[in-house]
BALOBA-1460 file (C-alpha; in Angstrom, 3 decimals):
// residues 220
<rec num="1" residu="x" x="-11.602" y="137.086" z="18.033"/>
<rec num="2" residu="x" x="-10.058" y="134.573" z="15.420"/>
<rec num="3" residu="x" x="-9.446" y="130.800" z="16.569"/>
<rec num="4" residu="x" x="-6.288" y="129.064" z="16.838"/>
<rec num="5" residu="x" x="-7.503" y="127.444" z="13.287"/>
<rec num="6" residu="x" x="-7.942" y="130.864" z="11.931"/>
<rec num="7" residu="x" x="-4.870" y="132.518" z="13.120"/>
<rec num="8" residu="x" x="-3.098" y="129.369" z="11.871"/>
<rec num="9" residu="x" x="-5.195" y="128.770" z="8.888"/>
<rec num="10" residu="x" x="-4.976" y="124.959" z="9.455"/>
<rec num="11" residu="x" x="-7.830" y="124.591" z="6.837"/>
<rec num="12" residu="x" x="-5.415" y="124.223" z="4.104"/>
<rec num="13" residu="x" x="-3.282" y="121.633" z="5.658"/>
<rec num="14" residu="x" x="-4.064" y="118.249" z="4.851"/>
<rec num="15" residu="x" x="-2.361" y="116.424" z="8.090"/>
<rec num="16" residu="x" x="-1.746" y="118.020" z="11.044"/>
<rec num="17" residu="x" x="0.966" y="117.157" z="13.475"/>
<rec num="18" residu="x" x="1.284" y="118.559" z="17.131"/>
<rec num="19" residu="x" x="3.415" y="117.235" z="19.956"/>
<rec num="20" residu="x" x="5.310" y="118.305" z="23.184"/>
<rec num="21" residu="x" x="1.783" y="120.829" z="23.481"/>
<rec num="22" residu="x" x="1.791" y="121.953" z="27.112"/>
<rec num="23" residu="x" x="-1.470" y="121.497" z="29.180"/>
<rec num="24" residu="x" x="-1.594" y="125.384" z="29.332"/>
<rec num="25" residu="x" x="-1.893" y="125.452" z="25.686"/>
<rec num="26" residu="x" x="-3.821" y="122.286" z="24.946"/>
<rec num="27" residu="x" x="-7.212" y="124.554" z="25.102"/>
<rec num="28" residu="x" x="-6.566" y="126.519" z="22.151"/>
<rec num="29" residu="x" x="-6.526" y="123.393" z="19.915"/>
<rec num="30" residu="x" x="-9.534" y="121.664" z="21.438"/>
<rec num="31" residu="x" x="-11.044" y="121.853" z="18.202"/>
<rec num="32" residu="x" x="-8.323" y="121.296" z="16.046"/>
<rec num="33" residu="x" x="-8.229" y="117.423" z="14.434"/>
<rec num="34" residu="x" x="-4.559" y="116.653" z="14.747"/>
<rec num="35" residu="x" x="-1.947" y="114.020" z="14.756"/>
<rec num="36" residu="x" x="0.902" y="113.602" z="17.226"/>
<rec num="37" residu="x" x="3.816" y="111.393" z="15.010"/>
<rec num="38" residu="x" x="5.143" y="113.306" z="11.775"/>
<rec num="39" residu="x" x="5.373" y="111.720" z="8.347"/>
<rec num="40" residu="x" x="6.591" y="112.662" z="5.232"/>
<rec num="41" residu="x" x="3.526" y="113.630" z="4.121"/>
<rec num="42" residu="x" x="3.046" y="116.183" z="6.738"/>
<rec num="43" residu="x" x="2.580" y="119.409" z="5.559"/>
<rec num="44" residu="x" x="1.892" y="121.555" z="8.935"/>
<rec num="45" residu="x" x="4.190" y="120.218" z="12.153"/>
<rec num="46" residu="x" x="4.033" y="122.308" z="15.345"/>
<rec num="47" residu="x" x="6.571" y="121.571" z="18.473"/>
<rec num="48" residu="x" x="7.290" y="122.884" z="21.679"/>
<rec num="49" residu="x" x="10.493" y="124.100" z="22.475"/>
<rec num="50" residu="x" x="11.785" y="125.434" z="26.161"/>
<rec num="51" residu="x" x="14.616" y="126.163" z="25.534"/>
<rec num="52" residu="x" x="17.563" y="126.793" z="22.445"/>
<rec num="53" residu="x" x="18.623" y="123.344" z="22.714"/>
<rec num="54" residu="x" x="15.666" y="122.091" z="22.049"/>
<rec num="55" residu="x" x="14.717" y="124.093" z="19.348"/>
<rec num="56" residu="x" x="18.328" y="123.104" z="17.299"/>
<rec num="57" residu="x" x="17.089" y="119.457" z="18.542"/>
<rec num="58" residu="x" x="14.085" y="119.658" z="16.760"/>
<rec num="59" residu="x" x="14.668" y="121.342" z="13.653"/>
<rec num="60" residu="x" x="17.979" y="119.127" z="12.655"/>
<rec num="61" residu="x" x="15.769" y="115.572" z="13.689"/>
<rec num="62" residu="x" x="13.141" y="117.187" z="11.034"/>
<rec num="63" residu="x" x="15.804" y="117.745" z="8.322"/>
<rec num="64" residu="x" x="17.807" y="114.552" z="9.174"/>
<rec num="65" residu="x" x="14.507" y="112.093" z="8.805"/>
<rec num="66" residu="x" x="12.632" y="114.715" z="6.384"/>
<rec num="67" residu="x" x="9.996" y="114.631" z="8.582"/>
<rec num="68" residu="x" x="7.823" y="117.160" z="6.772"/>
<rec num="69" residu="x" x="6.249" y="117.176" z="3.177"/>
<rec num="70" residu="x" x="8.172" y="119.060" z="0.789"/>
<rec num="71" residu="x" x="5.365" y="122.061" z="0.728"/>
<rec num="72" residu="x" x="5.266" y="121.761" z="4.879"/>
<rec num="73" residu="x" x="5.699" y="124.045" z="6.950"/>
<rec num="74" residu="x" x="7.454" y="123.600" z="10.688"/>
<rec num="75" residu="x" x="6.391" y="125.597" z="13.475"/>
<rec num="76" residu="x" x="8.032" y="126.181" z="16.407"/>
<rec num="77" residu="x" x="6.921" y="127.655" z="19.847"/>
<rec num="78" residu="x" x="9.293" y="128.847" z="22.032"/>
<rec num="79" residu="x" x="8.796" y="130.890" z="25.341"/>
<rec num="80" residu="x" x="8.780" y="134.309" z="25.533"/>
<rec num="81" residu="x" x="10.556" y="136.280" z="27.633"/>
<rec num="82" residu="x" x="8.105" y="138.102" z="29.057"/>
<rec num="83" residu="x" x="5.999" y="134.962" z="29.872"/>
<rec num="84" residu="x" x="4.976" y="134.987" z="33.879"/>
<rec num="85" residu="x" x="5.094" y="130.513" z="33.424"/>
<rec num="86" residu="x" x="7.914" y="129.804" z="31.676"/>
<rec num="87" residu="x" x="12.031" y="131.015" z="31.496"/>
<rec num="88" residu="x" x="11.882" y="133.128" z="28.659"/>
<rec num="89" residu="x" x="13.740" y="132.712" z="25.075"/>
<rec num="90" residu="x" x="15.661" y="135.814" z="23.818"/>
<rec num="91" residu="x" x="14.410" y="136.466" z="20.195"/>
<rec num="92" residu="x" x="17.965" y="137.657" z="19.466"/>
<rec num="93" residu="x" x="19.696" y="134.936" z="20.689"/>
<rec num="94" residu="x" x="18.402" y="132.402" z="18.214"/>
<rec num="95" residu="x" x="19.683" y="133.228" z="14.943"/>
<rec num="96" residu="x" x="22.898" y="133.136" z="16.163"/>
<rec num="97" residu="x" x="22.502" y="130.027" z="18.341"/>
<rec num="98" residu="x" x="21.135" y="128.064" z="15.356"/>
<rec num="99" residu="x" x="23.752" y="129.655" z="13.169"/>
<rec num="100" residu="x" x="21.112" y="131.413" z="10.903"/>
<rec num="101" residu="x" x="22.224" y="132.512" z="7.614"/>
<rec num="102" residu="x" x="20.745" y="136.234" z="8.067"/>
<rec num="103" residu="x" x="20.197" y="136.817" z="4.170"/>
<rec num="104" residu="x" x="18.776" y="133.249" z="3.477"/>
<rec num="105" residu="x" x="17.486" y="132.318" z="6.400"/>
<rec num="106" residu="x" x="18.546" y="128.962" z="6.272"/>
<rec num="107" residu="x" x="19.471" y="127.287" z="9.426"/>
<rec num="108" residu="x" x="23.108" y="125.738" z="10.017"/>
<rec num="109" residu="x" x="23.974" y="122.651" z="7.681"/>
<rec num="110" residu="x" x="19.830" y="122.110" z="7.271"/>
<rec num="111" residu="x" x="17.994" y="122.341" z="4.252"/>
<rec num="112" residu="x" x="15.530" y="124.122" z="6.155"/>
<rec num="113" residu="x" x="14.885" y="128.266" z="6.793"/>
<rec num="114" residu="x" x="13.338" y="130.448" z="8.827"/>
<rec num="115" residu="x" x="10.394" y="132.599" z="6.979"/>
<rec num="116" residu="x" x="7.746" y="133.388" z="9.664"/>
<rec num="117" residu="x" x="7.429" y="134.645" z="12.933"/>
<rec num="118" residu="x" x="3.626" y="134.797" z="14.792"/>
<rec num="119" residu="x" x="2.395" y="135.866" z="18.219"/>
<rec num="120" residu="x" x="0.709" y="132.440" z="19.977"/>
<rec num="121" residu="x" x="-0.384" y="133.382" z="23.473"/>
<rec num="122" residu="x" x="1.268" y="135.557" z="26.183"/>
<rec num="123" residu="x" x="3.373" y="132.445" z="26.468"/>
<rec num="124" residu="x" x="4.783" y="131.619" z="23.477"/>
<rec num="125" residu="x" x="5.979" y="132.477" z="20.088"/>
<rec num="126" residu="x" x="5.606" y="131.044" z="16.846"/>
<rec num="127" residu="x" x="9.084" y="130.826" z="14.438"/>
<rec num="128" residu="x" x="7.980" y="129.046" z="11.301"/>
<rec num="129" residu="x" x="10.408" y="127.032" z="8.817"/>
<rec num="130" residu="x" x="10.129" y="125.619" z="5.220"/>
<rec num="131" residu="x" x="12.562" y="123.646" z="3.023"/>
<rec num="132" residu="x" x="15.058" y="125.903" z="1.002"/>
<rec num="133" residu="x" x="13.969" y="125.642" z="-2.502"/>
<rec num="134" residu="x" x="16.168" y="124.244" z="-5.429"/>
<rec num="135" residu="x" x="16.021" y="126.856" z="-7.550"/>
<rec num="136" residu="x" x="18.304" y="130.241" z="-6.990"/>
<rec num="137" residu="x" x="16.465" y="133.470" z="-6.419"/>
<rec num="138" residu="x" x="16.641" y="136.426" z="-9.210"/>
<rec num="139" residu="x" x="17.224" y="139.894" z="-7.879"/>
<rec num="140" residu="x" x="14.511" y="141.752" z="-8.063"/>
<rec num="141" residu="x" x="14.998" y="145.259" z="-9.629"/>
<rec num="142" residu="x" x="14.286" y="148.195" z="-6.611"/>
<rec num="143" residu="x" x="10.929" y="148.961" z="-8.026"/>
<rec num="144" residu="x" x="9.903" y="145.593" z="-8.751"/>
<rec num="145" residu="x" x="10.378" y="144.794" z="-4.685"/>
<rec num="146" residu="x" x="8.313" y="148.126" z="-4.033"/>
<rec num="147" residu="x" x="5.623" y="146.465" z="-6.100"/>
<rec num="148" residu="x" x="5.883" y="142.994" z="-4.271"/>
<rec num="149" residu="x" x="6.453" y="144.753" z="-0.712"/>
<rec num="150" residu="x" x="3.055" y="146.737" z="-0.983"/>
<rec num="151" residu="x" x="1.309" y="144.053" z="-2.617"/>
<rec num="152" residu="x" x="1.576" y="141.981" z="0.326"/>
<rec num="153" residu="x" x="-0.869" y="144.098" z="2.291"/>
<rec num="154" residu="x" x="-3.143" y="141.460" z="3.127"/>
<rec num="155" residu="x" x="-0.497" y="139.561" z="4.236"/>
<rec num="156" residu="x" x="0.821" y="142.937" z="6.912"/>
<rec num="157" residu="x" x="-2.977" y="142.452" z="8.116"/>
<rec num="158" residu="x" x="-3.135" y="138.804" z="8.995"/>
<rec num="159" residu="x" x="0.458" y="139.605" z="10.774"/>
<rec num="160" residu="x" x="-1.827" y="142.021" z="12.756"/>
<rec num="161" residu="x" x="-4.497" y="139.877" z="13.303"/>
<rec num="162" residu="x" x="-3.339" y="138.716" z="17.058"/>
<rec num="163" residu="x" x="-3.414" y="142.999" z="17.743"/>
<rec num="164" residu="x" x="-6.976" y="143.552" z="17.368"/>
<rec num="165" residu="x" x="-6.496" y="147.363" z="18.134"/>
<rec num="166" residu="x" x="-3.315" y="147.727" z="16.205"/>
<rec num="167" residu="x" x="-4.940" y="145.790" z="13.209"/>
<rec num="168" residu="x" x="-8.019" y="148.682" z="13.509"/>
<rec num="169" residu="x" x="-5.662" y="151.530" z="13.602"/>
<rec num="170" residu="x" x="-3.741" y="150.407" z="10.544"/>
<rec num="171" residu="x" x="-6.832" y="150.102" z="8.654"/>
<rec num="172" residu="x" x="-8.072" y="153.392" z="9.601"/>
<rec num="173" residu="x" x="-4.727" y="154.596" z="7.896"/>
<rec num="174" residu="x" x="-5.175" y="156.498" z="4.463"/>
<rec num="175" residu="x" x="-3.698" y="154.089" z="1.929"/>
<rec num="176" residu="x" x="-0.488" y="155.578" z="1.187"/>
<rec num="177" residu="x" x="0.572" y="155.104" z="4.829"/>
<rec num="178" residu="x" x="-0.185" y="151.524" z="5.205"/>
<rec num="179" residu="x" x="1.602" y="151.176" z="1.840"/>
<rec num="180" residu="x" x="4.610" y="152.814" z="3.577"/>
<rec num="181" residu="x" x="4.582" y="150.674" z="6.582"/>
<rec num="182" residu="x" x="4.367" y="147.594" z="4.025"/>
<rec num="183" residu="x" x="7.588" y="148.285" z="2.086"/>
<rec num="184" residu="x" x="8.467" y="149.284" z="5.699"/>
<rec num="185" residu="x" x="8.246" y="145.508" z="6.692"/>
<rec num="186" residu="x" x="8.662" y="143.486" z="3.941"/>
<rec num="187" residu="x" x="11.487" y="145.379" z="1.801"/>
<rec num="188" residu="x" x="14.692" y="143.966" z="4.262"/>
<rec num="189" residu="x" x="16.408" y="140.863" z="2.721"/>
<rec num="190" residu="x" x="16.267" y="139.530" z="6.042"/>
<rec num="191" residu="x" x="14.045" y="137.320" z="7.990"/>
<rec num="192" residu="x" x="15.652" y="138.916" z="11.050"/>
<rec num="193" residu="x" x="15.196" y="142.474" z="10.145"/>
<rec num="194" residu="x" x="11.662" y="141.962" z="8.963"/>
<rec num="195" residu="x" x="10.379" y="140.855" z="12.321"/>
<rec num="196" residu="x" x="12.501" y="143.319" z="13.835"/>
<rec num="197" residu="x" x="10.481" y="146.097" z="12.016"/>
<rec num="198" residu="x" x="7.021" y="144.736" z="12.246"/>
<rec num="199" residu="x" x="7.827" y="144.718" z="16.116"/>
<rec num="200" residu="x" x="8.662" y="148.368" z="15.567"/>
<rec num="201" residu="x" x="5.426" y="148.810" z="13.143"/>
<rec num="202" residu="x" x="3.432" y="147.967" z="16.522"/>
<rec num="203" residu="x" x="5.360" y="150.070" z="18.986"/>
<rec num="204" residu="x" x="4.460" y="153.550" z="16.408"/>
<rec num="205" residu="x" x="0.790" y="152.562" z="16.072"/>
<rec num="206" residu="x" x="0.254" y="151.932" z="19.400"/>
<rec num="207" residu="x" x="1.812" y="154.849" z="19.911"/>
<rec num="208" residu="x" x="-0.699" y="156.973" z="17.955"/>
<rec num="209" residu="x" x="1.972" y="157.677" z="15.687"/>
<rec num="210" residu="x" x="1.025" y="156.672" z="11.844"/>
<rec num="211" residu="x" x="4.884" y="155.997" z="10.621"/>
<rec num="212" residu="x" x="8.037" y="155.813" z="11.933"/>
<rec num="213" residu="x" x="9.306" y="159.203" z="10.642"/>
<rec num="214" residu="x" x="6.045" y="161.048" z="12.568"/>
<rec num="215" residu="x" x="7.429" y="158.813" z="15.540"/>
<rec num="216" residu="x" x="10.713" y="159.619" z="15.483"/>
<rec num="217" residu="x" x="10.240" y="163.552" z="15.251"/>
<rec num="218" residu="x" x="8.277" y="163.394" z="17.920"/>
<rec num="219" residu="x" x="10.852" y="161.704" z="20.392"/>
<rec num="220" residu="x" x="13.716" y="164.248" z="19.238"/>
């Protein structure tokens, strides 16, 4: 079973920041060498949030006193709702709450957007944010996003790497399916819809099923 570090991969952060970390938590980062005040040379900065409020709280004092190097990342763990210790947080209500641009990602008035999303514990939830960049995006041609969507493969298995079992059965796939369940994943323009089909992704495997159109025919 990967560590916290692992899972994380904190090794290529050069200073850690954690704070608000509930004792329930605290365990997991035992061995993790970490500060708890944010600088702007911080390039990893994880926070505890219980609730929407706090989450908007937290992300707008990053962006307002830039709290986070440029190539930083901010992570943010909110409850979930199926957690037996804490009042849950509806995944769906927090785009809208934080007035997420769903095609950007970017939150509100902040220079900062929403680009990850990572199972912590049966508690909590990871939502990760990095600064916008300067520089528009091009439009990738339809085939060139095939090509990007199922050459992030090894990034669909570190996604999987809190399912142990799911993360077996997808490897036990022949390749052309866990290319399909790749360009399943990563080809919507949205942060929101992404994380909305890996969520499905583990529902069909877990399932037995290996895609969604094998899934589907078997529930009509």
């Amino acid at each position: 079973m990967s560590t916290i570090a692992e899972k994380l991969k904190l090794n290529k952060y050069h200073e850690i920041v954690i704070q608000k970390l509930p004792k329930s938590v605290a365990p997991l980062f035992e061995e993790v060498d970490y500060h708890t005040e944010p600088s702007d040379q911080t390039d990893f900065l994880m926070t505890f949030a219980l609730s929407l409020d706090e989450m908007k709280q937290q992300i707008e004092a990053v962006n307002r006193d830039k709290l986070l190097a440029q190539s930083g990342y901010l992570y943010i763990a909110y409850p979930k709702v199926q957690s037996k210790h804490y009042d849950g947080v509806r995944r769906d209500d927090i785009f809208p709450y934080l007035h997420v641009d769903e095609t950007t990602g970017q939150m509100g008035e902040t220079h900062l957007k929403f680009s990850w999303m990572l199972k912590l514990d049966e508690d909590f939830t990871l939502v990760g944010l990095q600064w916008l960049t300067a520089a528009p995006r091009q439009q990738n041609k339809p085939s060139q996003r095939v090509a990007d969507c199922e050459g992030r493969l090894p990034e669909l298995e570190e996604m999987l790497a809190t399912y142990p079992s799911t993360l077996q059965q997808f490897r036990e796939l022949t390749p052309g399916y866990r290319r399909e369940w790749a360009r399943y994943v990563f080809s919507p323009r949205t942060a929101a819809t992404q994380a909305s089909h890996f969520d499905k992704m583990i529902e069909v495997l877990e399932a037995g099923y290996s895609s969604v159109e094998l899934y589907r025919q078997a529930q009509s």
